[in-house]
C-alpha positions as CSV (number, residue, x, y, z in Angstrom):
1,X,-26.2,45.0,-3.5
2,X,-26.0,47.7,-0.8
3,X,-27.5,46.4,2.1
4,X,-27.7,42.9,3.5
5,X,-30.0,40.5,2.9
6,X,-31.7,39.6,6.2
7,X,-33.7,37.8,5.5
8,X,-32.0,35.1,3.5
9,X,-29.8,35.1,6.9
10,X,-32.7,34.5,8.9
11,X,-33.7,31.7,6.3
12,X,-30.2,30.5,6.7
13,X,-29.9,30.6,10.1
14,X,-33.2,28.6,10.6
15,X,-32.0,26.2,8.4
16,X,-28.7,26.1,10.7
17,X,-30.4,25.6,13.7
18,X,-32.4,22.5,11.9
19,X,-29.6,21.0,11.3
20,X,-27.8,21.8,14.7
21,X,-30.8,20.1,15.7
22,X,-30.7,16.8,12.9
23,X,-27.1,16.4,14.2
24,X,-27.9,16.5,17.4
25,X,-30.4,13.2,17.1
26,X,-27.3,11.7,15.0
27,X,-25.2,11.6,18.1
28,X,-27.8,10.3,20.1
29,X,-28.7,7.8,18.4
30,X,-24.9,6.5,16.7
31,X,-22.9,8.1,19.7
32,X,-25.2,7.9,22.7
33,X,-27.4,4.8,21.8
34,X,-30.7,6.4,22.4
35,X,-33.2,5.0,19.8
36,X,-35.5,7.6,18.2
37,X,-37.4,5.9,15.5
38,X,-38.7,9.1,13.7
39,X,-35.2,9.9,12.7
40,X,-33.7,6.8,11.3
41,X,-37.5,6.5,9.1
42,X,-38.2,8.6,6.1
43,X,-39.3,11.5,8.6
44,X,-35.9,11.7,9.4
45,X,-34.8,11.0,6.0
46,X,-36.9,14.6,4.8
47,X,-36.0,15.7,7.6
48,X,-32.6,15.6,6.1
49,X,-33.2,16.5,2.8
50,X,-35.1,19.4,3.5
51,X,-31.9,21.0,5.2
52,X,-29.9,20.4,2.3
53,X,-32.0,21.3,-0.2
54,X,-32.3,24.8,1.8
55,X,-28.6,25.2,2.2
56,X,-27.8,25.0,-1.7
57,X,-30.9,26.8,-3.2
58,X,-29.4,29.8,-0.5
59,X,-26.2,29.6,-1.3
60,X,-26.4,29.4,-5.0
61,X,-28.9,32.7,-4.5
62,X,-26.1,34.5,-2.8
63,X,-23.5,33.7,-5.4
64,X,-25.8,35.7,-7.8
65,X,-25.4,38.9,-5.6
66,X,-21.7,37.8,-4.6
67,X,-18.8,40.0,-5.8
68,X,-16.0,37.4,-4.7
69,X,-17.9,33.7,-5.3
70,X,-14.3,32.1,-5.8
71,X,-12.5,33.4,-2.8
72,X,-15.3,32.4,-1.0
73,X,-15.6,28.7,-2.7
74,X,-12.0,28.8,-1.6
75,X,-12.4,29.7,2.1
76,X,-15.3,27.0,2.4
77,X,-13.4,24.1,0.2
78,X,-10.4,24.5,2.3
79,X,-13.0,24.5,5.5
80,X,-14.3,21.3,4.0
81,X,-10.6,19.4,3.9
82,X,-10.4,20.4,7.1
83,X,-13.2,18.3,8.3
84,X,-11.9,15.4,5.9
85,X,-9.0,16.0,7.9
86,X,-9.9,15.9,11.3
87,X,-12.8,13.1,10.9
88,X,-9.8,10.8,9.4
89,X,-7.7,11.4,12.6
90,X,-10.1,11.0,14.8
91,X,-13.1,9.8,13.9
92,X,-12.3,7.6,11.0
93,X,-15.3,5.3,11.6
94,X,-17.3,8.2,10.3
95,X,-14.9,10.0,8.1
96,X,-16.2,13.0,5.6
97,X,-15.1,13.1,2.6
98,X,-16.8,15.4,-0.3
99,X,-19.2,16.7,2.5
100,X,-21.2,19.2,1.9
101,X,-19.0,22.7,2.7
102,X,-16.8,20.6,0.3
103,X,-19.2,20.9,-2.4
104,X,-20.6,24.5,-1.5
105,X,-17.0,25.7,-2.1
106,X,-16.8,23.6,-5.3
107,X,-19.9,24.9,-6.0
108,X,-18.9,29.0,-5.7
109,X,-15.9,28.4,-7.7
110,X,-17.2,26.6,-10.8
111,X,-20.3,29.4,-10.9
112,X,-17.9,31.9,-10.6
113,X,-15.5,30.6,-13.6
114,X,-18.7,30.2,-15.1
115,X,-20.4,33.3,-14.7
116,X,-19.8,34.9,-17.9
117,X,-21.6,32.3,-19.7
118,X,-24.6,32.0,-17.2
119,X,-25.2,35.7,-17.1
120,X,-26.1,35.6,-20.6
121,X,-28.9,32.6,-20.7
122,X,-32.2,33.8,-19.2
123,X,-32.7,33.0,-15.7
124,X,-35.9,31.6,-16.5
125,X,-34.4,29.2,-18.8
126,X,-31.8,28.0,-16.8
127,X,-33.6,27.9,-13.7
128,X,-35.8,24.9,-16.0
129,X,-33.0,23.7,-17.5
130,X,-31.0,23.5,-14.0
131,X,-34.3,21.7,-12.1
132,X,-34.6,19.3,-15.0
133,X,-31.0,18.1,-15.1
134,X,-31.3,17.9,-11.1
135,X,-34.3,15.4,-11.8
136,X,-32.8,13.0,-14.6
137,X,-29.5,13.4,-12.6
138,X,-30.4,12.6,-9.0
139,X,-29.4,9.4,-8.5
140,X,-26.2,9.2,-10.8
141,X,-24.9,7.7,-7.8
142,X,-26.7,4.4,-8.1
143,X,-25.5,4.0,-11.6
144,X,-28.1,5.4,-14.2
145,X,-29.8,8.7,-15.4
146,X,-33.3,9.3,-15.5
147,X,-36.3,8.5,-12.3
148,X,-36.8,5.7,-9.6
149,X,-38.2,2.7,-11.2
150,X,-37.7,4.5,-14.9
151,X,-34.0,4.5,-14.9
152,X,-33.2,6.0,-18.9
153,X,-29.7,5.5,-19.4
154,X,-27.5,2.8,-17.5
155,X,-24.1,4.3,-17.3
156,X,-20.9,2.2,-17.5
157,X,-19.6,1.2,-14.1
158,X,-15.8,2.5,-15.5
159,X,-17.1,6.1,-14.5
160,X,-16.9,4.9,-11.0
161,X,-13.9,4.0,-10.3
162,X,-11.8,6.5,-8.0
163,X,-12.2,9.6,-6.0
164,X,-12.5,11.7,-9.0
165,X,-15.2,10.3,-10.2
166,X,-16.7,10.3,-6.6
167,X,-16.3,14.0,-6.4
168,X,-17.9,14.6,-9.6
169,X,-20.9,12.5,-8.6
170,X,-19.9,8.9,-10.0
171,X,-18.8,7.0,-6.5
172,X,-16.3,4.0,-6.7
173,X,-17.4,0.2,-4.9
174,X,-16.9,0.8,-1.1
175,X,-16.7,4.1,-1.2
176,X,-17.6,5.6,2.1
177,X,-18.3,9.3,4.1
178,X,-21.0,10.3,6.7
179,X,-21.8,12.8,4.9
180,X,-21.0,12.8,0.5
181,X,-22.3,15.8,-1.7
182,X,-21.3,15.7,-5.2
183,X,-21.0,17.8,-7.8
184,X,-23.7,16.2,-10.0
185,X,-26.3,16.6,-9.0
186,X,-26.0,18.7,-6.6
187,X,-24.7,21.9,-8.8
188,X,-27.9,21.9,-10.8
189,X,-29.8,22.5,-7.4
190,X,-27.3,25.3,-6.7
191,X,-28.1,26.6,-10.4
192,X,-31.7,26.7,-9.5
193,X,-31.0,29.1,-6.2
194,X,-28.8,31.5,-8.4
195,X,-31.3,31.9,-11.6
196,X,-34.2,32.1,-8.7
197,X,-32.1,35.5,-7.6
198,X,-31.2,36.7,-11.3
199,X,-35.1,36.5,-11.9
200,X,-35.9,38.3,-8.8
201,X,-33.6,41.0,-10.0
202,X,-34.7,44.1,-11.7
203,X,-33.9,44.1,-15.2
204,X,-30.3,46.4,-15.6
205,X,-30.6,47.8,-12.4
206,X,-29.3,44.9,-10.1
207,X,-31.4,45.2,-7.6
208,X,-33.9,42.9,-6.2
209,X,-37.9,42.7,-7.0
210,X,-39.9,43.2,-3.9
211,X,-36.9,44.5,-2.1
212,X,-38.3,45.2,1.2
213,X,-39.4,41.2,1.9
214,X,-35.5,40.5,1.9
215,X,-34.3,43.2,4.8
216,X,-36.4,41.5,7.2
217,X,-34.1,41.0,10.1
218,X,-35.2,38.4,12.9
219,X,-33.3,39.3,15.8
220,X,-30.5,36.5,16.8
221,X,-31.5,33.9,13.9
222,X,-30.1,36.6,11.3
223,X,-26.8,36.9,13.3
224,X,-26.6,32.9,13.1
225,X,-27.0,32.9,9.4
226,X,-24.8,36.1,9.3
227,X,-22.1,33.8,11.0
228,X,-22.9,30.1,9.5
229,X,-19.9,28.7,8.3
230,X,-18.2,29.6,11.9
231,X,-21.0,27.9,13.8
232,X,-21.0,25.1,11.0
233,X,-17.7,24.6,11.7
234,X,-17.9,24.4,15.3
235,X,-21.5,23.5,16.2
236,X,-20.5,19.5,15.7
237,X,-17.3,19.3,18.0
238,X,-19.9,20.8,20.7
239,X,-22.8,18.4,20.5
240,X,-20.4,15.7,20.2
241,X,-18.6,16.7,23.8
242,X,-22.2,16.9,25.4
243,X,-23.2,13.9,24.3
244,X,-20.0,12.6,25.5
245,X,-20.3,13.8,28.8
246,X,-24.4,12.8,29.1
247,X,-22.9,9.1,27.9
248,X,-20.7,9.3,31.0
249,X,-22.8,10.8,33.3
250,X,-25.3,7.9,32.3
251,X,-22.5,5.3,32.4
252,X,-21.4,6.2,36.1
């Protein structure tokens, strides 16, 4: 692609600031004490997943139109062990392990070793297949394939039995992180976002359908999704010192 896409930035940076936001309640409510029932009900539970959901669908889009998906995957994963790092040292109460930039980076690297096989199935077919296999799959977690209530295959609790399996979507007993993405199925989700992108794109030619919807540039949103993973990274040591501060200014 020869320009930037502004306006999945924009979308992204929206999304960011949703979640700058979502995080911001968390620390009121676990840090500062400040009970807001919308966010611990289901509001706050969509609230949630709507973010998420966001996040992959765009970043699996942008790995279609990516010329370096695994150096990037790398960058994020090792941006990811750095947050399992530093929540285990000092925040071990609410320690991150297979978060979410963990599994974005996962996420870049497998599509990218994968690519050559996924360019050649129709994006139309895999965006089906992809959606389907995020369906049946999404709660492997709790132990069975298939839908809530209409579970279709138990699976053997020896899948879950060590971090491993937790990182490829099969979580041991006591397992615990604030904040767990795995790779099923959570890849299938990022499949859909990249085969949304390869159907967008003009047969041969590369370039986007409809081009000129995606160079809309909202001013300052697109320069937060421009920078995301550097105000990802950041954003949650911030809100964590003002809600610090607003707990001691309360206190005294």
């Amino acid at each position: 692609m020869g320009k930037r896409l502004h306006t999945i930035d924009s979308i992204r940076g929206l999304t960011l600031i949703s979640m700058i936001l979502y995080h911001l309640c968390w620390d009121l409510v676990y840090i500062a004490g400040i009970r807001l029932d919308f966010y611990t009900s289901n509001t706050g539970f969509i609230w949630q997943q709507s973010i998420c959901w966001s996040f992959i669908l765009i970043s699996g889009f942008c790995v279609a139109i990516s010329n370096h998906p695994i150096t990037r995957g790398l960058i994020v994963s090792l941006c990811g062990l750095a947050i399992t790092v530093v929540t285990s040292i000092f925040l071990p109460e609410d320690i991150i392990i297979f978060g979410v930039l963990t599994f974005h980076g996962s996420a870049m690297i497998i599509t990218g070793l994968l690519l050559p096989i996924l360019e050649k199935i129709h994006p139309g077919i895999l965006l089906f297949f992809s959606a389907f296999m995020f369906a049946v799959t999404r709660f492997i977690s709790y132990g069975y394939i298939g839908f809530p209530g209409a579970n279709v295959i138990t699976l053997p609790q020896s899948l879950y039995t060590n971090y491993l399996t937790t990182y490829l979507g099969f979580p041991f007993p006591f397992f615990y992180s604030t904040d767990y993405f795995a790779i099923l199925p959570w890849i299938f989700l990022f499949w859909c976002g990249f085969a949304i992108c390869r159907l967008l794109k003009m047969p041969k030619k590369g370039t986007l359908l409809l081009k000129r919807p995606f160079y809309i540039r909202i001013p300052g949103i697109s320069f937060i999704g421009k920078h995301s993973l550097v105000i990802y990274m950041l954003h949650q040591p911030v809100l964590y010192a003002l809600v610090m501060l607003f707990v001691l200014g309360a206190v005294n």
